[in-house]
C-alpha positions, 0 to 999 in steps of 0.5 A: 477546483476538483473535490480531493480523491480518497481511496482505501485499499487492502494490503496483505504484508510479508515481513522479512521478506528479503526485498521491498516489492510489488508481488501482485494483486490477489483479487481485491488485495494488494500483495506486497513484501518488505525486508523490514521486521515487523517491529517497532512500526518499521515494516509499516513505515516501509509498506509505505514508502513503498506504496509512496514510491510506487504510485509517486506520491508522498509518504503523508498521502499514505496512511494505514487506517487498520491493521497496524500489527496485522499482515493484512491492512487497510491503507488510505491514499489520499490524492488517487482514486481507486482505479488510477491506484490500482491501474498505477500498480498494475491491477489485471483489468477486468 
């Protein structure tokens, strides 16, 4: 049996941003836009659908460990490491 994987990304959120989108990875961050406004936890709730959709796992895989009312937040993956998530939404590789 393989030990499950965790791994923490950051995420830096456009509200309102008119579509739900991938935009591109800014060093270390993952740069993402959803229509959604950023109330009541619906921009949040569809950053992770996105992300869910995105890298073919569960919306319960995801969870957001920090910045909940921030632009900028960590997000937790459970089930991926760090380097099948970022190769899985098309990190630059080094």
């Amino acid at each position: 049996m393989t030990p499950s994987t965790n791994a923490r990304i950051s995420v830096r959120v456009t509200p309102r941003g008119g579509r739900n989108s991938i935009d591109a990875w800014d060093g270390d961050v993952l740069r993402v836009r959803v229509a959604a406004v950023p109330a009541d936890g619906a921009a949040n709730e569809a950053v992770i659908a996105l992300l869910a959709k995105a890298l073919a796992v569960p919306k319960s895989a995801i969870t957001i460990a920090s910045g909940g009312s921030s632009r900028t937040k960590l997000v937790d993956v459970s089930g991926m490491s760090l380097v099948e998530i970022r190769h899985a939404l098309g990190a630059p590789t080094s």
